[in-house]
PQR file with spaces between the fields and no chain letter, atoms N, CA, C, O and H, PARSE charges and radii, in Angstrom:
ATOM       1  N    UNK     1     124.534  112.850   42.177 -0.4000 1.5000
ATOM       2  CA   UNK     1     124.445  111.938   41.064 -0.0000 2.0000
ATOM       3  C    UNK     1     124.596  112.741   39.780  0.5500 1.7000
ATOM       4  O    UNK     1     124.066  113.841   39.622 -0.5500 1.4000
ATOM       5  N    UNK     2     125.641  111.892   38.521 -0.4000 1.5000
ATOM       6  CA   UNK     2     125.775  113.100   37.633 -0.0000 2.0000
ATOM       7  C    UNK     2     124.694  112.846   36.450  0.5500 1.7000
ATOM       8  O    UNK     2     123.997  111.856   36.228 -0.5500 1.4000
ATOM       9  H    UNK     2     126.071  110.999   38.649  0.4000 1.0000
ATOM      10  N    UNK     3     124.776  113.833   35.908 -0.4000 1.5000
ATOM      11  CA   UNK     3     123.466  114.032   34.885 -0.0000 2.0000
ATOM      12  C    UNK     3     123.243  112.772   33.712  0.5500 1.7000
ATOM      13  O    UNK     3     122.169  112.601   33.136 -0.5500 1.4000
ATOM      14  H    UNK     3     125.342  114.638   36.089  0.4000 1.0000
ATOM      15  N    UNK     4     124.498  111.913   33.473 -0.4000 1.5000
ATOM      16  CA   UNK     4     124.731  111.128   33.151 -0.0000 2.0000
ATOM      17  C    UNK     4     123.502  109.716   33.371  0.5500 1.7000
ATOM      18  O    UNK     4     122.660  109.166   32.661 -0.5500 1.4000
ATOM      19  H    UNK     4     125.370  112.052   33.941  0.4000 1.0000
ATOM      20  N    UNK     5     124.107  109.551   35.050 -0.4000 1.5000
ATOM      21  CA   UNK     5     123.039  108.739   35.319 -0.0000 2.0000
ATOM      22  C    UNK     5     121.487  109.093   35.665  0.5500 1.7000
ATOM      23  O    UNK     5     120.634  108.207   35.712 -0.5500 1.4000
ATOM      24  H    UNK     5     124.791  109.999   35.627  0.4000 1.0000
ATOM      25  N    UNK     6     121.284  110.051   35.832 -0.4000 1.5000
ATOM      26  CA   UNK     6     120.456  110.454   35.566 -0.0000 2.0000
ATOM      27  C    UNK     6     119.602  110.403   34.690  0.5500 1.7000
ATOM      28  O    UNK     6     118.497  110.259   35.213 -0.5500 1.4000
ATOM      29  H    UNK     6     121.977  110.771   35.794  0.4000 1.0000
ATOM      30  N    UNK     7     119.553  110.450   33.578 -0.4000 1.5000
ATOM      31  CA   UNK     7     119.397  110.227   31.814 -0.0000 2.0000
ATOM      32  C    UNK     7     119.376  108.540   32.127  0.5500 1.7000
ATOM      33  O    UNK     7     118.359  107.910   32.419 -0.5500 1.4000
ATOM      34  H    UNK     7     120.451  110.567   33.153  0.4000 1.0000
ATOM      35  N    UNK     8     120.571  108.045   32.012 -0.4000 1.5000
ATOM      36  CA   UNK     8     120.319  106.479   32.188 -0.0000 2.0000
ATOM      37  C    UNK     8     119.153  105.768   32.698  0.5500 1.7000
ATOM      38  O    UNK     8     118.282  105.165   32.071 -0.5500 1.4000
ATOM      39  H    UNK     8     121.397  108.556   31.775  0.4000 1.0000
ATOM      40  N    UNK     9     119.332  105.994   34.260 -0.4000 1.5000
ATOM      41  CA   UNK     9     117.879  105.883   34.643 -0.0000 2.0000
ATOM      42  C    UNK     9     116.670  106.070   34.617  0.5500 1.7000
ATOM      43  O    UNK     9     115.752  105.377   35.055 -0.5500 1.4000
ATOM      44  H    UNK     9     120.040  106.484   34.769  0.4000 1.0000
ATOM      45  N    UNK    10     116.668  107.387   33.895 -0.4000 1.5000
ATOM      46  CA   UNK    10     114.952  108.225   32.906 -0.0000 2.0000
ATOM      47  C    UNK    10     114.868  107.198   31.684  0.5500 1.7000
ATOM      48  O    UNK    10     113.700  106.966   31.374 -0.5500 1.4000
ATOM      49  H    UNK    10     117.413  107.951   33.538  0.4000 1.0000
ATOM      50  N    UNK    11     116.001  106.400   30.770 -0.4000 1.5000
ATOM      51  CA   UNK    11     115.935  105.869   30.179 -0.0000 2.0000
ATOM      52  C    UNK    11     115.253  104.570   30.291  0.5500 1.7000
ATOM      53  O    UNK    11     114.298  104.182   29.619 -0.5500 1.4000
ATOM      54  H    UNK    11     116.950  106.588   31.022  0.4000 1.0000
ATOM      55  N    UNK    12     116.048  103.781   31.492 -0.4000 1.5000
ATOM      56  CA   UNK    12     115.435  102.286   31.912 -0.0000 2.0000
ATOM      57  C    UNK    12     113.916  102.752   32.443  0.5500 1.7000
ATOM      58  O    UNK    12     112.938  102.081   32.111 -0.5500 1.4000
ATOM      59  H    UNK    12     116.824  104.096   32.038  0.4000 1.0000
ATOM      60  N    UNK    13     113.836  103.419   32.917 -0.4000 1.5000
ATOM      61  CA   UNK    13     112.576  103.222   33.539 -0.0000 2.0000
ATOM      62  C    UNK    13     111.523  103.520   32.040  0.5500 1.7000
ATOM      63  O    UNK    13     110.708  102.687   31.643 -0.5500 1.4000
ATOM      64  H    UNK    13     114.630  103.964   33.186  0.4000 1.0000
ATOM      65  N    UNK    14     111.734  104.707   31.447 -0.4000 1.5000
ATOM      66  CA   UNK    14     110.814  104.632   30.122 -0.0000 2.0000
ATOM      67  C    UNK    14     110.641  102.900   29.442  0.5500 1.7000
ATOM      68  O    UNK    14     109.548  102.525   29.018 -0.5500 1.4000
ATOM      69  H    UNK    14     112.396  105.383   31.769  0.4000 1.0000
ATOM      70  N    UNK    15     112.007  101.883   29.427 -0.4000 1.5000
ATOM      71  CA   UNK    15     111.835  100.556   28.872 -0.0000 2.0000
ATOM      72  C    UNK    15     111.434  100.036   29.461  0.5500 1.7000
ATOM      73  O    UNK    15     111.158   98.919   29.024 -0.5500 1.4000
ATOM      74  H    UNK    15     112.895  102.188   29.771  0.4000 1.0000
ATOM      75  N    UNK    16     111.008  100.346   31.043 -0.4000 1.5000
ATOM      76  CA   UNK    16     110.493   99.412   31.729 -0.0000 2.0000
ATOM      77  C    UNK    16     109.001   99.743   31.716  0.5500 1.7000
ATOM      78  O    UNK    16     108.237   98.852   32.087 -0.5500 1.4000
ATOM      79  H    UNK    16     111.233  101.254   31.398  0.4000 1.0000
ATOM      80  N    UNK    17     108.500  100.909   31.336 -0.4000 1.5000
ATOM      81  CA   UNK    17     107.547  101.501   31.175 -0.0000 2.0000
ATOM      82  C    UNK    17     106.781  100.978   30.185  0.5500 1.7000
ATOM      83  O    UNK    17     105.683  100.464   30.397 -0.5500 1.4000
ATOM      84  H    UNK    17     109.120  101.633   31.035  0.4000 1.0000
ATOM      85  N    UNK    18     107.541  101.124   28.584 -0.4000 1.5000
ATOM      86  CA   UNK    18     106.882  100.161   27.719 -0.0000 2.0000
ATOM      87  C    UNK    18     106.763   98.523   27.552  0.5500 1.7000
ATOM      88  O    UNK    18     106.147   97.887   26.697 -0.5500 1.4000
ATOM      89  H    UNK    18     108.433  101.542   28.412  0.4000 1.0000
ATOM      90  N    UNK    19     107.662   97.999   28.796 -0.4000 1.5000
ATOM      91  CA   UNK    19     107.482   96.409   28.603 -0.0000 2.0000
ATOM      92  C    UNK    19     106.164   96.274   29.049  0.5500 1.7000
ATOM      93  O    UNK    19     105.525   95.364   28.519 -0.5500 1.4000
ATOM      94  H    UNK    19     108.163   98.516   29.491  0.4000 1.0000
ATOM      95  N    UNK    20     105.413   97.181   30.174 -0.4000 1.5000
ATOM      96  CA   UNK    20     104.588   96.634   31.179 -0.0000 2.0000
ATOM      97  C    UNK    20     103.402   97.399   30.219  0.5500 1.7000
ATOM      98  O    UNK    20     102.222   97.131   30.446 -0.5500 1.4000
ATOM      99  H    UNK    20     105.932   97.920   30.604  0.4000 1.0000
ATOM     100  N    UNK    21     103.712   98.229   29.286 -0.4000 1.5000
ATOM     101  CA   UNK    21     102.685   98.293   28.730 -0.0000 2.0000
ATOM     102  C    UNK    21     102.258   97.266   27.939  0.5500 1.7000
ATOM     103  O    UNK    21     101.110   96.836   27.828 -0.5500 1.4000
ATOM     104  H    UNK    21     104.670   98.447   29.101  0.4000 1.0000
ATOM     105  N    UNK    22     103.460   96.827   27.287 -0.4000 1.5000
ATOM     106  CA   UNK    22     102.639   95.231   26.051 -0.0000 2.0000
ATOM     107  C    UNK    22     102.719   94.151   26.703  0.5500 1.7000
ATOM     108  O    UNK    22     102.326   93.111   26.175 -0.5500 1.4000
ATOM     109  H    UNK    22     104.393   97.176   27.378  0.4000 1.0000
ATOM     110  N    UNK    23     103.373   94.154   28.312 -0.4000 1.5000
ATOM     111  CA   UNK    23     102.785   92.249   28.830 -0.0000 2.0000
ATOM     112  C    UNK    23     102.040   92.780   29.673  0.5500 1.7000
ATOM     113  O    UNK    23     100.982   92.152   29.696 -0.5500 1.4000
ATOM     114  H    UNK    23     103.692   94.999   28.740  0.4000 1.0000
ATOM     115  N    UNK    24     102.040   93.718   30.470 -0.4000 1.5000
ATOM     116  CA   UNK    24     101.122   94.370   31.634 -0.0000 2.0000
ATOM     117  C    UNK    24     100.582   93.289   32.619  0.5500 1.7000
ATOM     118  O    UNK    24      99.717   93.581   33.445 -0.5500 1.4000
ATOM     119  H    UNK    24     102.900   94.228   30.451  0.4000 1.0000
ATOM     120  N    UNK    25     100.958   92.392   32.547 -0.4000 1.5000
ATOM     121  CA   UNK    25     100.700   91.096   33.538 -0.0000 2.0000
ATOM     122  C    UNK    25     101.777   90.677   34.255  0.5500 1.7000
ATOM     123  O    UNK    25     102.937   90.927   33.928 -0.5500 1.4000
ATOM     124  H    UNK    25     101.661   92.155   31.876  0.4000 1.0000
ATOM     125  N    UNK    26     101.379   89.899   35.452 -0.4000 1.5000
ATOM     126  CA   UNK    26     102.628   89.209   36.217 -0.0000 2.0000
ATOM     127  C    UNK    26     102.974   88.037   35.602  0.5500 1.7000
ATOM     128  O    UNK    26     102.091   87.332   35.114 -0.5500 1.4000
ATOM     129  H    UNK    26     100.437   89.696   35.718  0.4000 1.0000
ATOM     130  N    UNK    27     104.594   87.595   35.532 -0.4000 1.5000
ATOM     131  CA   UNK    27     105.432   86.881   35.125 -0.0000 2.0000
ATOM     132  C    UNK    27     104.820   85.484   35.853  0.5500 1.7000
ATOM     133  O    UNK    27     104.495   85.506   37.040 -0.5500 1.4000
ATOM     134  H    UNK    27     105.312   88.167   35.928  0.4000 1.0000
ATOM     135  N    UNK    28     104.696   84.299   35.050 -0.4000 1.5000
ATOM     136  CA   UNK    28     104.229   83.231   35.917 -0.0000 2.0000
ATOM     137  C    UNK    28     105.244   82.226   35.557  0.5500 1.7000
ATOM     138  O    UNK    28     106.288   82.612   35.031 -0.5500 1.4000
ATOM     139  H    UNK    28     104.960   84.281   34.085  0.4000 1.0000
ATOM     140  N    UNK    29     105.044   80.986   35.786 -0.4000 1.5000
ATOM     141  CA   UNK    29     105.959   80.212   35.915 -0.0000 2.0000
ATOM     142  C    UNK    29     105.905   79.578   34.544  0.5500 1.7000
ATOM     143  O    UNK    29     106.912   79.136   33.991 -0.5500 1.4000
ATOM     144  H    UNK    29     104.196   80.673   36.213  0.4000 1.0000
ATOM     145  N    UNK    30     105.034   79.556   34.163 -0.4000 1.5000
ATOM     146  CA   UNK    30     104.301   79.114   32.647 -0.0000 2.0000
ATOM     147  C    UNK    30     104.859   80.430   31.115  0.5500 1.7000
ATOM     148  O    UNK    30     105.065   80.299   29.908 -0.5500 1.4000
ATOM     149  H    UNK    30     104.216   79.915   34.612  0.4000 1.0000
ATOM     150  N    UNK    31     104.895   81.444   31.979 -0.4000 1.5000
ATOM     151  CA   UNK    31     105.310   82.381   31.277 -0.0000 2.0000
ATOM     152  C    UNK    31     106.799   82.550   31.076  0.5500 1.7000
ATOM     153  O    UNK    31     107.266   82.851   29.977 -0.5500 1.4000
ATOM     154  H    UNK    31     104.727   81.551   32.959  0.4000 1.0000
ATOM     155  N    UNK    32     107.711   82.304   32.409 -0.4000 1.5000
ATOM     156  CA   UNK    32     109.427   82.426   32.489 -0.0000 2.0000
ATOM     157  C    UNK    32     109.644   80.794   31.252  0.5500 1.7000
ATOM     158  O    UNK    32     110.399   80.782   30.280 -0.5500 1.4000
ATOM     159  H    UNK    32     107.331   82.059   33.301  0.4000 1.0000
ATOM     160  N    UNK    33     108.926   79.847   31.615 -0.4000 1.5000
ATOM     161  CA   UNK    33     109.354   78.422   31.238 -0.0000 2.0000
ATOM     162  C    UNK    33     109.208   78.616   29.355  0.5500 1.7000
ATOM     163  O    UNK    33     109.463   77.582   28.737 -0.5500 1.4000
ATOM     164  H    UNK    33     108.312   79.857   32.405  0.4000 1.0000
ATOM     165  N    UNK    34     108.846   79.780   28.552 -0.4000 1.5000
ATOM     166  CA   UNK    34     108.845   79.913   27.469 -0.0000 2.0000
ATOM     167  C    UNK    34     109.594   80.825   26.850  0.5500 1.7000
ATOM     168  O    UNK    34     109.411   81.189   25.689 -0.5500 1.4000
ATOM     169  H    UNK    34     108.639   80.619   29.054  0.4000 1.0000
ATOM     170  N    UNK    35     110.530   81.262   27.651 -0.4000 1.5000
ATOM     171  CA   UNK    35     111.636   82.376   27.110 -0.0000 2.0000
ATOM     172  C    UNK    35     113.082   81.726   27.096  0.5500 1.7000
ATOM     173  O    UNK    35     113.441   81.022   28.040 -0.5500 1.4000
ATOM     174  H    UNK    35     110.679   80.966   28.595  0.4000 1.0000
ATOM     175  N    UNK    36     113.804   81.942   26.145 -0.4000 1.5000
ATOM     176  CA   UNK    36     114.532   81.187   25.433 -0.0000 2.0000
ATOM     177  C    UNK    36     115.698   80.874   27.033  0.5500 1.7000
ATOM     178  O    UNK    36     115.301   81.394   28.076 -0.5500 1.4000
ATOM     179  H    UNK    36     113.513   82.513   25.378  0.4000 1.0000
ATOM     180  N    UNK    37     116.656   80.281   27.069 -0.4000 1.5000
ATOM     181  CA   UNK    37     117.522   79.833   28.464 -0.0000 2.0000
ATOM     182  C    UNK    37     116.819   78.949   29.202  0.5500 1.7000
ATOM     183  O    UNK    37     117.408   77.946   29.607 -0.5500 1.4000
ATOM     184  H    UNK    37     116.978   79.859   26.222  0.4000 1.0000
ATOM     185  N    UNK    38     115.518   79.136   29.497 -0.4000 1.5000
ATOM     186  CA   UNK    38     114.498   78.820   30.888 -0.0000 2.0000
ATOM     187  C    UNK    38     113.343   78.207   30.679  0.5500 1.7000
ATOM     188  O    UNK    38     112.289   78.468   31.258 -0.5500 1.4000
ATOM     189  H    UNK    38     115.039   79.950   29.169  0.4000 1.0000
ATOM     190  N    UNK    39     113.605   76.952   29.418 -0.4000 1.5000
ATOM     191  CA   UNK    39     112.786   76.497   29.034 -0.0000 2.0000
ATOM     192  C    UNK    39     112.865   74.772   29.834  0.5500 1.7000
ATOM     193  O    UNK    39     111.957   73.975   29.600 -0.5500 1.4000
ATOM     194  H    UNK    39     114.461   76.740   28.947  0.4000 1.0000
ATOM     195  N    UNK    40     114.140   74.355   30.830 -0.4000 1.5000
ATOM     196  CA   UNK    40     113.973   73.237   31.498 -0.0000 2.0000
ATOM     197  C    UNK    40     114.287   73.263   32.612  0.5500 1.7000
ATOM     198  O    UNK    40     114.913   72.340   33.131 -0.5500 1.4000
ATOM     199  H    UNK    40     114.878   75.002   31.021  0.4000 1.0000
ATOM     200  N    UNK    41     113.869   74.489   33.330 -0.4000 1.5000
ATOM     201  CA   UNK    41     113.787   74.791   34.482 -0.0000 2.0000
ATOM     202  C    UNK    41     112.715   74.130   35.333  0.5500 1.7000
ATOM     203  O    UNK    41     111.608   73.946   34.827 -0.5500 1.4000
ATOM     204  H    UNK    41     113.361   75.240   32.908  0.4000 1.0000
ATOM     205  N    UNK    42     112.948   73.768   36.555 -0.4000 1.5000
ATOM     206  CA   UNK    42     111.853   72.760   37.422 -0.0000 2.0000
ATOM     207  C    UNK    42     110.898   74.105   37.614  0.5500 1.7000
ATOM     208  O    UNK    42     111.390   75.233   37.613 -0.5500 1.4000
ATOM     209  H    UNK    42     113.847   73.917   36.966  0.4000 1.0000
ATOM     210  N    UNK    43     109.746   73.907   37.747 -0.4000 1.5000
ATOM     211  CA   UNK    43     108.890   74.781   38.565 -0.0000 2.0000
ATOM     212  C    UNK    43     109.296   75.096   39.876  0.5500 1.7000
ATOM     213  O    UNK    43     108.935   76.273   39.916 -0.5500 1.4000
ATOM     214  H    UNK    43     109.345   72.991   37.747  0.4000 1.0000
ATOM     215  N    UNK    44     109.821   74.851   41.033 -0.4000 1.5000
ATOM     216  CA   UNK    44     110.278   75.193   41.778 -0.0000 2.0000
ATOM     217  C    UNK    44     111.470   76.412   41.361  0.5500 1.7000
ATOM     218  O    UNK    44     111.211   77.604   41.530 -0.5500 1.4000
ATOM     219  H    UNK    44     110.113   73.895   41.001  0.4000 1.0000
ATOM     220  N    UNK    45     112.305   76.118   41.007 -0.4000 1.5000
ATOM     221  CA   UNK    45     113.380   76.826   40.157 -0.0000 2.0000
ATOM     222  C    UNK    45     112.967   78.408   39.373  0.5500 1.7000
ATOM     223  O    UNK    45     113.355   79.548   39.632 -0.5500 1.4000
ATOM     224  H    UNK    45     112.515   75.150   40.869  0.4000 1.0000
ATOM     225  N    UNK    46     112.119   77.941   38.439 -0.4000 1.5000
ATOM     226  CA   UNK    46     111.317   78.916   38.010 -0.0000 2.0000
ATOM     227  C    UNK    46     110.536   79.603   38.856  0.5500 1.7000
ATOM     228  O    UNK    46     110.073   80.578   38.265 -0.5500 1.4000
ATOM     229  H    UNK    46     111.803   77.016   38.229  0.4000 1.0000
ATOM     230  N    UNK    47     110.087   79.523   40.257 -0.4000 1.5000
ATOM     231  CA   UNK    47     108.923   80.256   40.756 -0.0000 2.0000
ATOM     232  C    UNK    47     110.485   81.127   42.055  0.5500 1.7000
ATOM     233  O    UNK    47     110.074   81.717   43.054 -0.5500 1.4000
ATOM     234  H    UNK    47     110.463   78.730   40.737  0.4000 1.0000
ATOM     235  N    UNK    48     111.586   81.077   41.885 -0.4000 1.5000
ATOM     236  CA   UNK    48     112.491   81.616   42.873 -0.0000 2.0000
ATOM     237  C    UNK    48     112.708   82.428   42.298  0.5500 1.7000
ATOM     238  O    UNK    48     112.436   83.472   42.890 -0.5500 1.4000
ATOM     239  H    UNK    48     111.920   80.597   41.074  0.4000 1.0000
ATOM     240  N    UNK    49     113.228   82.607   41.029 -0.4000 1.5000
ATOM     241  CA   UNK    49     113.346   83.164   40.204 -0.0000 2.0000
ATOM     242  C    UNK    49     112.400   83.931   39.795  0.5500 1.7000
ATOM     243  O    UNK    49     112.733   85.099   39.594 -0.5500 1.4000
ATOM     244  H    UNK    49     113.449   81.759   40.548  0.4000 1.0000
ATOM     245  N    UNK    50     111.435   83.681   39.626 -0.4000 1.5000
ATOM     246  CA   UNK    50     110.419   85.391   39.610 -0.0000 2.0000
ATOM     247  C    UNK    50     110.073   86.097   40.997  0.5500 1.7000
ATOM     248  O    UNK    50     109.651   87.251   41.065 -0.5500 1.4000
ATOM     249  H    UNK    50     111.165   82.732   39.790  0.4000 1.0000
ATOM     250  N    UNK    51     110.318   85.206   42.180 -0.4000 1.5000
ATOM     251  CA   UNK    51     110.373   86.139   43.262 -0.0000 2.0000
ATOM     252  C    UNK    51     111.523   86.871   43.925  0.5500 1.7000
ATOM     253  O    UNK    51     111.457   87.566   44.939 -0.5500 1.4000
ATOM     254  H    UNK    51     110.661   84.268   42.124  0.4000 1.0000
ATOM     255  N    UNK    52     112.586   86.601   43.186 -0.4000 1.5000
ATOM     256  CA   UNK    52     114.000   86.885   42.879 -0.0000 2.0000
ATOM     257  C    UNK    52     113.562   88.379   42.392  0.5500 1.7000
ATOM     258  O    UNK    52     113.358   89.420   43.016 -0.5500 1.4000
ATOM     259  H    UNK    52     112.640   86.036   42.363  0.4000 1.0000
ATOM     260  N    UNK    53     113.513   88.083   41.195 -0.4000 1.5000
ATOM     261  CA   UNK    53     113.168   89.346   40.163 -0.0000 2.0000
ATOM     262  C    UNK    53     112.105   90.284   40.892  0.5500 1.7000
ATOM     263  O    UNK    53     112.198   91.510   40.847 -0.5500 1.4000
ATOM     264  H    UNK    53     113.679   87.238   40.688  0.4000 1.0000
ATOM     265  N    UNK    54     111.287   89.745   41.435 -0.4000 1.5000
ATOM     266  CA   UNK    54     110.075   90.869   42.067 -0.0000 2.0000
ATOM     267  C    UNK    54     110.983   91.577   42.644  0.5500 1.7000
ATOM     268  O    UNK    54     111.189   92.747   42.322 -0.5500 1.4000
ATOM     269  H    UNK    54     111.211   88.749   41.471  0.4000 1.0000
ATOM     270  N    UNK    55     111.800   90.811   43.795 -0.4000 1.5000
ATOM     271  CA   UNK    55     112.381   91.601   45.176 -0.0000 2.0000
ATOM     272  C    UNK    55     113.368   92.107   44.126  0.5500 1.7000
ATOM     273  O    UNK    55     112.750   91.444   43.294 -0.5500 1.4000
ATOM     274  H    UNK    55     111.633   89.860   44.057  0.4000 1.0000
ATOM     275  N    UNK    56     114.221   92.607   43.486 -0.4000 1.5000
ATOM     276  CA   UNK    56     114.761   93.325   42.728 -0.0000 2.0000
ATOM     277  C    UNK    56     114.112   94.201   42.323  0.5500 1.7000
ATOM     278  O    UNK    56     114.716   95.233   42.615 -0.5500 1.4000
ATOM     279  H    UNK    56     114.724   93.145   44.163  0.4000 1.0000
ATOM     280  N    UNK    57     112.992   94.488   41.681 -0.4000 1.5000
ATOM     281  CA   UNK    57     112.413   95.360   41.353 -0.0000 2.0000
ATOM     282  C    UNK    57     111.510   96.103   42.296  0.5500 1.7000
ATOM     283  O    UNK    57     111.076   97.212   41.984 -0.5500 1.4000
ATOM     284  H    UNK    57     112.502   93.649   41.444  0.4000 1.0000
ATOM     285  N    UNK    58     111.219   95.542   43.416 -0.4000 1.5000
ATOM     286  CA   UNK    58     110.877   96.917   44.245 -0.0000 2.0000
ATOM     287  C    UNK    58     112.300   97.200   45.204  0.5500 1.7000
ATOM     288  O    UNK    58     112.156   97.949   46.170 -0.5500 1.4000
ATOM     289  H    UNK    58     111.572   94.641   43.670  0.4000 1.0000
ATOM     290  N    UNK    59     112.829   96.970   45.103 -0.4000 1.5000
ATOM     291  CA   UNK    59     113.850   97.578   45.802 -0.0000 2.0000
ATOM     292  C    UNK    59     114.727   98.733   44.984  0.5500 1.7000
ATOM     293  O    UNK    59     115.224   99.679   45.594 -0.5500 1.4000
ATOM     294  H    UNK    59     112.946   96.362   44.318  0.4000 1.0000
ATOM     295  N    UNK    60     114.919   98.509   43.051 -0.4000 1.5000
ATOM     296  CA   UNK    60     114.734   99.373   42.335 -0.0000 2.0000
ATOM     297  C    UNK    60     113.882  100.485   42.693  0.5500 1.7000
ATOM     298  O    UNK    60     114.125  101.455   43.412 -0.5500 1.4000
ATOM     299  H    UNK    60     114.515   97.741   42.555  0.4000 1.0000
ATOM     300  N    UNK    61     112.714  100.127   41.983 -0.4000 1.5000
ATOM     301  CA   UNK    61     111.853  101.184   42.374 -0.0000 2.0000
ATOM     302  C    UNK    61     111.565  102.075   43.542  0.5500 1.7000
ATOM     303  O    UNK    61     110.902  103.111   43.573 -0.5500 1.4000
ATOM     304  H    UNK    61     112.516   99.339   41.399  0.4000 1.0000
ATOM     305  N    UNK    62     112.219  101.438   44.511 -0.4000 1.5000
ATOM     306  CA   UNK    62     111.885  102.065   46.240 -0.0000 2.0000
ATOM     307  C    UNK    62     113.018  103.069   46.055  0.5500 1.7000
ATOM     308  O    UNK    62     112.909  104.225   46.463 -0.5500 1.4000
ATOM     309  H    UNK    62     112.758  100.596   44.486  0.4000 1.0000
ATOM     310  N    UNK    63     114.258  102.550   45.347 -0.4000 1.5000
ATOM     311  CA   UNK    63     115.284  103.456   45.395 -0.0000 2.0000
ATOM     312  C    UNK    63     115.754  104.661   44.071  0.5500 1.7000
ATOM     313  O    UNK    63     116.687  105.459   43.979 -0.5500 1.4000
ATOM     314  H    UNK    63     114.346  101.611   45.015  0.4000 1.0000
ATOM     315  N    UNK    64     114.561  104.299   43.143 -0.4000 1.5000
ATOM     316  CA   UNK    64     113.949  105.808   42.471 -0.0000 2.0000
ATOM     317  C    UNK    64     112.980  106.846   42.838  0.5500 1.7000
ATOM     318  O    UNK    64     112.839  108.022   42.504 -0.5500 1.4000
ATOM     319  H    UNK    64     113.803  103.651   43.218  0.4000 1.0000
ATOM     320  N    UNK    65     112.224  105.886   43.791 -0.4000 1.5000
ATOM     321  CA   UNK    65     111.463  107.318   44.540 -0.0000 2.0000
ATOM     322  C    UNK    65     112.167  108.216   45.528  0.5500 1.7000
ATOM     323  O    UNK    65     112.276  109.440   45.602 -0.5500 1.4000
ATOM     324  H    UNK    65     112.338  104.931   44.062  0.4000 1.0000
ATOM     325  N    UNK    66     112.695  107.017   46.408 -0.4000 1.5000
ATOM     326  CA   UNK    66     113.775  108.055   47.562 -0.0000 2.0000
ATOM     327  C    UNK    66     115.056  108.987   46.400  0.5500 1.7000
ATOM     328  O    UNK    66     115.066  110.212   46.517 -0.5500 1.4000
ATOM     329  H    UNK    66     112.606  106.022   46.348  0.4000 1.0000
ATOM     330  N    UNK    67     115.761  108.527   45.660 -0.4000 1.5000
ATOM     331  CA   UNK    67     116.253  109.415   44.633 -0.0000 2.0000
ATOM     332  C    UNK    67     115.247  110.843   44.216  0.5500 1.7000
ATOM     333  O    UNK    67     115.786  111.950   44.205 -0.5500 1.4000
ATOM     334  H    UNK    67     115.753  107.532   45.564  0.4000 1.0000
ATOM     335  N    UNK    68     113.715  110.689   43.872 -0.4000 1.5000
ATOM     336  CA   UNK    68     112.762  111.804   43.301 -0.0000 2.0000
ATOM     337  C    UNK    68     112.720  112.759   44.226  0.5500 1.7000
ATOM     338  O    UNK    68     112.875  113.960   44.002 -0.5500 1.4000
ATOM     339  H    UNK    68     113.277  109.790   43.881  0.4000 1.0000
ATOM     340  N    UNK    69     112.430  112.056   45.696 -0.4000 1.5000
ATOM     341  CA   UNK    69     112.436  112.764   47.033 -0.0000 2.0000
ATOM     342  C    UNK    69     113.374  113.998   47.119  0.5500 1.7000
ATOM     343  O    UNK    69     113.243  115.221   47.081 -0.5500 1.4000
ATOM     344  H    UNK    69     112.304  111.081   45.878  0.4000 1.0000
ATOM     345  N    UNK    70     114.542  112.955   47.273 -0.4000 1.5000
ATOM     346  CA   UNK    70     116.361  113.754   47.567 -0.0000 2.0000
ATOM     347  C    UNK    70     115.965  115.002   46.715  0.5500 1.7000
ATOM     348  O    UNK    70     115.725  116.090   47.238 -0.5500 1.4000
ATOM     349  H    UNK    70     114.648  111.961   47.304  0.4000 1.0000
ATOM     350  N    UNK    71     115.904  114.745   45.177 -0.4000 1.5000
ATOM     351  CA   UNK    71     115.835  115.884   44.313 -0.0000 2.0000
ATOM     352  C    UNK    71     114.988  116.604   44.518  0.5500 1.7000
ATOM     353  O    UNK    71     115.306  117.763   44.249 -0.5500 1.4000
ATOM     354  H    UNK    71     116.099  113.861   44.752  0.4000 1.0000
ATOM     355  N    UNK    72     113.662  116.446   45.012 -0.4000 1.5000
ATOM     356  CA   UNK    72     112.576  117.490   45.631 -0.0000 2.0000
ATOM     357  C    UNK    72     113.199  118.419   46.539  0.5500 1.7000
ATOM     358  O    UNK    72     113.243  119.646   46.628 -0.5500 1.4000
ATOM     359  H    UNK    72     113.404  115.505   45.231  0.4000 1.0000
ATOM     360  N    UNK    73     113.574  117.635   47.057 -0.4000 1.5000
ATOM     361  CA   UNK    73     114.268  118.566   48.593 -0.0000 2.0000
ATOM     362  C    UNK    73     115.659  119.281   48.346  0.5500 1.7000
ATOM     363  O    UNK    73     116.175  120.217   48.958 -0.5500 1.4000
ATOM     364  H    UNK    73     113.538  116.638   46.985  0.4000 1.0000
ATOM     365  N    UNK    74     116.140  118.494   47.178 -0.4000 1.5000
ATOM     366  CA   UNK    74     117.348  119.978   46.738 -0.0000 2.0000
ATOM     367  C    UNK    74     117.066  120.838   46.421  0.5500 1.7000
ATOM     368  O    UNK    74     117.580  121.891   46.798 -0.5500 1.4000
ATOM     369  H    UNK    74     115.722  117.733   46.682  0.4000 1.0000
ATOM     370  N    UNK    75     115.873  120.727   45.366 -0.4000 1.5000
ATOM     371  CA   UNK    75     115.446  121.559   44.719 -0.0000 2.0000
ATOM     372  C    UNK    75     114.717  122.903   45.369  0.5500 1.7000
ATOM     373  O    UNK    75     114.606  124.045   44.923 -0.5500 1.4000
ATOM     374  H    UNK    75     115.455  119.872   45.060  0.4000 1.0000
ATOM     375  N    UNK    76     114.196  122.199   46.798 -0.4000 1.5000
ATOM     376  CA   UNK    76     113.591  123.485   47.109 -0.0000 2.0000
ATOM     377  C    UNK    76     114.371  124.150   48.246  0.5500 1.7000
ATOM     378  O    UNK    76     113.729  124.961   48.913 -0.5500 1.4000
ATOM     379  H    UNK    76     114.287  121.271   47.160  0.4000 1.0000
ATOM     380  N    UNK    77     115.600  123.947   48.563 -0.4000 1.5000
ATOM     381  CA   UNK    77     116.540  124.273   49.557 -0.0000 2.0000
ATOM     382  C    UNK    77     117.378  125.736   48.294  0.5500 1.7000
ATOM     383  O    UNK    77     118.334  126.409   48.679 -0.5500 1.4000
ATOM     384  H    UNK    77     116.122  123.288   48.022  0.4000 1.0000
């Protein structure tokens, strides 16, 4: 992976770092239904959609640790 993305990804994760510092709570259905697009969304609709987004984000995250790993293990080869 080039150093490029590398940086990129140190980047998103720092923004993802400070979102969860100022909402630091889970996304609810009450919460998606007040952000501008997703304001006449059914509750049903809205609640796929944040479990949408969950499963995106640990599958992100699952695939920055196995990335930290890889680099551990280059590093010490």
């Amino acid at each position: 992976m080039g150093n490029k993305t590398k940086a990129y990804i140190k980047s998103e994760v720092a923004k993802l770092k400070k979102l969860k510092a100022k909402y630091g709570s889970k996304m609810t259905v009450a919460k998606l239904k007040t952000k501008e697009g997703f304001e006449n969304l059914t509750d049903e609709v809205a609640q796929e959609i944040i479990e949408q987004l969950e499963e995106y984000a640990t599958i992100v995250l699952k695939q920055l640790s196995r990335l930290k790993i890889l680099k551990t293990i280059d590093d010490d080869e």
